[in-house]
DRENMARZA-655046 format. One record per residue (C-alpha): residue number from 1; x, y, z; residue in three letters; chain. Coordinates in steps of 0.001 Angstrom, whole numbers, plus 500000, padded with zeros to 6 digits. Layout:
N
+------+--------+--------+--------+-------+--------+
| tike |      X |      Y |      Z | torgu | vextor |
+------+--------+--------+--------+-------+--------+
|  NUM |      X |      Y |      Z |   ALA |      A |
...
+------+--------+--------+--------+-------+--------+
***
This chain:
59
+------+--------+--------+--------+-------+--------+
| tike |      X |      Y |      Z | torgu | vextor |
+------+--------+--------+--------+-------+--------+
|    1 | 307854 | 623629 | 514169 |   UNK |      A |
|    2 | 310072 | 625717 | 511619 |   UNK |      A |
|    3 | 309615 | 629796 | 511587 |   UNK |      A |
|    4 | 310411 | 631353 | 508815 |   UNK |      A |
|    5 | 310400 | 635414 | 507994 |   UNK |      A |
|    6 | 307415 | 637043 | 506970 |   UNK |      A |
|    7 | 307002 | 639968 | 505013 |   UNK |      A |
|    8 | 305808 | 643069 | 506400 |   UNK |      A |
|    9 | 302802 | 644225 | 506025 |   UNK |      A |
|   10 | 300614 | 647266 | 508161 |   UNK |      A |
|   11 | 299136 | 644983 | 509959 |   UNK |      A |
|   12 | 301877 | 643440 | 511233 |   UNK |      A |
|   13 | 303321 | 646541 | 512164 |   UNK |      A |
|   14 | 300574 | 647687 | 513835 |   UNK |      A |
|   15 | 300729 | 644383 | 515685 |   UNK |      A |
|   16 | 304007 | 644813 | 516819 |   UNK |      A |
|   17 | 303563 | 648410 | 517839 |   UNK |      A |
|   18 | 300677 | 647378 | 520290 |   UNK |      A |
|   19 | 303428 | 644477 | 521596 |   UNK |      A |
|   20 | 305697 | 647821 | 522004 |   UNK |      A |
|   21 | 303215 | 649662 | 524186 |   UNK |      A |
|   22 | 302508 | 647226 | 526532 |   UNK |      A |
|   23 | 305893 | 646152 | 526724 |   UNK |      A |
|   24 | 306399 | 649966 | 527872 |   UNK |      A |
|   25 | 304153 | 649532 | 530370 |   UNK |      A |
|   26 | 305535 | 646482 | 531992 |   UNK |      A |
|   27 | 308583 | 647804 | 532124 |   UNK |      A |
|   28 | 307091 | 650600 | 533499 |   UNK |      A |
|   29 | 305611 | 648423 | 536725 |   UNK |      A |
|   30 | 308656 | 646302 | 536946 |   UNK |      A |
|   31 | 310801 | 649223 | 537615 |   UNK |      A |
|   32 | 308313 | 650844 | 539921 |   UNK |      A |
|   33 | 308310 | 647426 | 541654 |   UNK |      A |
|   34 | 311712 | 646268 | 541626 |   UNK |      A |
|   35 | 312539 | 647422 | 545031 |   UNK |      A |
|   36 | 310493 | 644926 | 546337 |   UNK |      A |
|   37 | 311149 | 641585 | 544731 |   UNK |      A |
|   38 | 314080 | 638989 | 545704 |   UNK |      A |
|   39 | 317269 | 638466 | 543717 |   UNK |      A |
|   40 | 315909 | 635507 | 542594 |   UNK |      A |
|   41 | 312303 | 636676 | 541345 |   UNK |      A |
|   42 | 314239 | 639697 | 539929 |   UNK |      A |
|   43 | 316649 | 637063 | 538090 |   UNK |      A |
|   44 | 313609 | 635232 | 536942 |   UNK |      A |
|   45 | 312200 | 637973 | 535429 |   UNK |      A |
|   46 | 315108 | 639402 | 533412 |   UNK |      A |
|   47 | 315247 | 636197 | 531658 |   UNK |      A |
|   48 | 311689 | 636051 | 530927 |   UNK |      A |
|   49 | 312033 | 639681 | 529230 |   UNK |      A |
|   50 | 315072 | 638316 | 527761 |   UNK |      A |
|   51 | 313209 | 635965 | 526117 |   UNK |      A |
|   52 | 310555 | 637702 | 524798 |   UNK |      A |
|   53 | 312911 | 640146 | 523581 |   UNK |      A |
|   54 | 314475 | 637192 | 521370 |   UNK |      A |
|   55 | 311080 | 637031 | 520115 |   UNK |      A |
|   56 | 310036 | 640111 | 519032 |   UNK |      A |
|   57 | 313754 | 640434 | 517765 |   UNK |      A |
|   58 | 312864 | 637988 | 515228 |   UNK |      A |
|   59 | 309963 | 639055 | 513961 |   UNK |      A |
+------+--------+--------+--------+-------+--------+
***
């Protein structure tokens, strides 16, 4: 499946500022969190956000 860019509209940004918020707010947990998760679920987790981040990136 091919993506291609889309032109902004409100919607869309209004989308992606909701995606913003509760992206905040995971963050937000994660750090208050962190202290109690392994190397390896902490590892597993940065590349998760990384990926998302590639996501939202794109659009």
């Amino acid at each position: 499946m091919a993506l291609a860019p889309l032109d902004r509209t409100g919607g869309m940004e209004d989308s992606l500022a909701e995606v913003r918020a509760l992206l905040q707010d995971i963050a937000h947990c994660f750090t208050a969190e962190s202290g109690s998760l392994s190397t390896r679920e902490l590892a597993n987790t940065v590349a998760a956000v990384e990926d998302v981040s590639k996501t939202v990136e794109f659009l």
